[in-house]
C-alpha positions in Angstrom: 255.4 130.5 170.8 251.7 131.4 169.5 251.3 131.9 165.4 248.8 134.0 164.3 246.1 132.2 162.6 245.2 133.6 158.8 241.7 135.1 158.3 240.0 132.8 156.0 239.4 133.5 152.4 236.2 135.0 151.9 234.0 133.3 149.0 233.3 135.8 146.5 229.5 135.7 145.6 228.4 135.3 142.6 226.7 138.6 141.3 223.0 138.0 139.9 224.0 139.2 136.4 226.7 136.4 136.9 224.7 133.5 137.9 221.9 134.5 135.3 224.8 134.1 132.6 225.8 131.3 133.5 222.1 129.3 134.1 220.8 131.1 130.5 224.4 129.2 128.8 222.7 125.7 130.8 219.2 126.4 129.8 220.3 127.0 126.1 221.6 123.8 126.4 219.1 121.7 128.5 216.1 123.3 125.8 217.9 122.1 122.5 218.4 118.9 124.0 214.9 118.7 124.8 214.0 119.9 121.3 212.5 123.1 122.7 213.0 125.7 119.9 210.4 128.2 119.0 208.1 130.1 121.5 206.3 128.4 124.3 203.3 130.3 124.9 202.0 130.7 121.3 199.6 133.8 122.3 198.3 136.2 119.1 201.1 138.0 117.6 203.7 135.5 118.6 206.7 135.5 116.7 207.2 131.5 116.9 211.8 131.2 116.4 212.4 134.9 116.1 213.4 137.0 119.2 213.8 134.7 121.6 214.6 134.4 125.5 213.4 132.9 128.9 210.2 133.8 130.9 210.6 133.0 134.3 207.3 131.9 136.8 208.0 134.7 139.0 209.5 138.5 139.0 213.2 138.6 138.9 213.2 139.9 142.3 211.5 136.9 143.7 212.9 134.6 141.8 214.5 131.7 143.7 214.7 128.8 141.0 216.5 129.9 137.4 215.9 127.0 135.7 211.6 127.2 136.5 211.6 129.2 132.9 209.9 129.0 129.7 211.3 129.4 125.8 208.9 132.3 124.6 209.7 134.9 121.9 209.6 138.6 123.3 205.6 139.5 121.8 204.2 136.7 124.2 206.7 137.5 126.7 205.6 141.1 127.2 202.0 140.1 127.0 202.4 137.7 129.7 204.9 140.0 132.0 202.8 142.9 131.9 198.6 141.8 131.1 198.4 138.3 131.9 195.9 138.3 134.3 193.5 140.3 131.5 194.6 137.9 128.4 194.2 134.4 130.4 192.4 135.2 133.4 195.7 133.4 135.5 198.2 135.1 137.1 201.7 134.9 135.2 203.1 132.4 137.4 200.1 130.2 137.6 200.3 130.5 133.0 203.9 129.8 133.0 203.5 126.6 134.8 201.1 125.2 133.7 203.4 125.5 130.2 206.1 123.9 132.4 204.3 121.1 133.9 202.4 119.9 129.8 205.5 120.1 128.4 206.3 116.6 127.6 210.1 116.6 128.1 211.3 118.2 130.2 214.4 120.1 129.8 
């Protein structure tokens, strides 16, 4: 006698706004451990602890690594998202890393 065999259980993926809640709760974390508290980039009109979030190296579409992100307040956020190129004369990702990579703990 022949038993069917059971479909297996599809994994559910995890839905971008998902995953981004959940790395954002882990960066929180890893950048207070690290001491990392006010703004990042420091451009003119930066609003050092007050409106805070993360700046990621690349687009959110082409995003592949969360965690590659820096603490910046949303004035130099903006600036760097939308006229980088004009204000440092490097591209947004190449900026954002070079943050990453002089910070002396990392997170």
């Amino acid at each position: 006698m022949i038993f069917p065999v059971p479909k297996p259980v599809k994994r559910k993926k995890e839905s971008k706004i998902s995953e981004w809640n959940r790395v954002r709760k882990e960066l929180i974390k890893d950048f207070d451990k690290a001491g990392i508290t006010s703004c990042e980039i420091k451009l003119p009109l930066c609003l050092k602890r007050y409106m805070l979030g993360f700046a990621h190296t690349k687009k959110r579409r082409n995003v592949t690594d969360l965690k590659r992100a820096v603490l910046a307040c949303e004035n130099c956020h903006t600036i760097v998202e939308y006229s980088c190129k004009a204000n440092t004369g490097k591209t947004m990702e190449e900026f954002l890393e070079l943050i990453i990579n002089a910070r002396k703990i990392q997170p």
